[in-house]
Every structure is written in structure tokens, then in C-alpha cells.
C-alpha positions as CSV (number, residue, x, y, z in Angstrom):
1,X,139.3,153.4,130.3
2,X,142.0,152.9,127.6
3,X,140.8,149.4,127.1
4,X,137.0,150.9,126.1
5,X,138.3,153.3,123.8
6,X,140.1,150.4,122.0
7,X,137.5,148.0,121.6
8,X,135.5,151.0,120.8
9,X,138.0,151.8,118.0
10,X,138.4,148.4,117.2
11,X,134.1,147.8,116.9
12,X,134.1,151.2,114.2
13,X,137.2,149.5,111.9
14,X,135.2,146.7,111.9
15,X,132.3,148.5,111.0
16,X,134.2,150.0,108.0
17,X,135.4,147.0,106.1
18,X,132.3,145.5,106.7
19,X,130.2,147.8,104.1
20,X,130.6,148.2,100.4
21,X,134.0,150.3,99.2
22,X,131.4,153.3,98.7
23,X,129.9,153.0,102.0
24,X,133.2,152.1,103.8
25,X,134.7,155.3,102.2
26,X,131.9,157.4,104.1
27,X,132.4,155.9,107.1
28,X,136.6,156.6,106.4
29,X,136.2,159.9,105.6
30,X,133.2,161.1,108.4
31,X,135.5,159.0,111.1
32,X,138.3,160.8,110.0
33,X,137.0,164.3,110.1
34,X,134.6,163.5,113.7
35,X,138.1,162.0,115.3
36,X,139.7,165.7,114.6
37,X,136.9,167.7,115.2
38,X,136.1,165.5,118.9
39,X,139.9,165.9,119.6
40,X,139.8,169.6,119.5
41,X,136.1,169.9,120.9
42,X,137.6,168.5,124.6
43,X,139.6,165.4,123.4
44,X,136.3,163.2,122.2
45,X,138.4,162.0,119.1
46,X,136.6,158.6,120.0
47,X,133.1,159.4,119.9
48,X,133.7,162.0,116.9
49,X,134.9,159.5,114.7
50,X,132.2,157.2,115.5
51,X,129.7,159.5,114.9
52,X,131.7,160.7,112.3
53,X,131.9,157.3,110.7
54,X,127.9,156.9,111.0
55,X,127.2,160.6,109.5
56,X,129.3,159.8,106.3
57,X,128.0,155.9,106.3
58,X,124.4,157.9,105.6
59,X,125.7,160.5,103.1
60,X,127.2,157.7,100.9
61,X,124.2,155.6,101.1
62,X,122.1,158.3,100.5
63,X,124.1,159.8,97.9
64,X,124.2,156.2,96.1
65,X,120.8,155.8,96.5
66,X,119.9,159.7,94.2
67,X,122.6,158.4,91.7
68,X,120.5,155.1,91.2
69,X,117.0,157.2,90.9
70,X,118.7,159.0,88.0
71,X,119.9,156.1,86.9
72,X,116.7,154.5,86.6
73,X,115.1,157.9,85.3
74,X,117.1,158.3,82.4
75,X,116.7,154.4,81.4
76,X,112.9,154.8,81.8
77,X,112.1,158.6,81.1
78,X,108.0,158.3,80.9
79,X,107.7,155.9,84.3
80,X,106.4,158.0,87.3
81,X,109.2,158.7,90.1
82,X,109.0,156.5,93.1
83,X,108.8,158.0,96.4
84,X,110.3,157.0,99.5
């Protein structure tokens, strides 16, 4: 049991550096806030900050990706929007 939840904790660190800095910092930030909400929902710190990690992974990425539609709009104010 204790050698799952390292590997397991070992597999999301990895997961962390292996983005961008913006996208690492979501997975940071969820992983730190899921490990603390698991802990005090029944001592899931584990799978909190996994899911954690995966929740702020897609807020960054999503975030990033409104920023560079702006981006874009403002460079190019009379092209269409594109839709996703």
C-alpha cells in the first residue's frame, strides 16, 4: 500500500516538471489544494492531489489558450473569431 501511493506520488511530480512553467504551476497549485482537501475528505490526500493536479493542468491550459485568442484579436481586429 505505501509503496503505491509513492510511485503514485512519484508518476504526478513527474507529470509536473514535465509541462510548460504555466502548465506545471496548475498542476502545483490544483495538487496542492486536492492533497488538502482529500486529506480532510477521509485521508485521500493522494488521489486529491492527482486530481487536483489534472483540474489546475486544464485551467492553465485553458486560461492560456483565452489569453492567446485576445492576443490574436487585438493584433488582427477585422479577422472573424475562430471557434473551437
Amino acid at each position: 500500500m505505501t509503496q503505491s501511493k509513492i510511485m503514485l506520488a512519484a508518476a504526478a511530480g513527474a507529470l509536473a516538471l514535465s509541462g510548460s512553467p504555466a502548465l506545471a504551476k496548475g498542476c502545483i497549485r490544483g495538487a496542492v489544494a486536492g492533497g488538502v482537501a482529500g486529506h480532510y475528505a477521509g485521508h485521500h490526500a493522494i488521489a486529491g492531489a492527482m486530481a487536483g493536479c489534472a483540474a489546475g493542468h486544464y485551467y492553465y491550459k485553458h486560461k492560456a489558450n483565452v489569453a492567446a485568442q485576445k492576443q490574436a484579436q487585438a493584433a488582427h481586429p477585422g479577422a472573424a473569431p475562430a471557434h473551437q
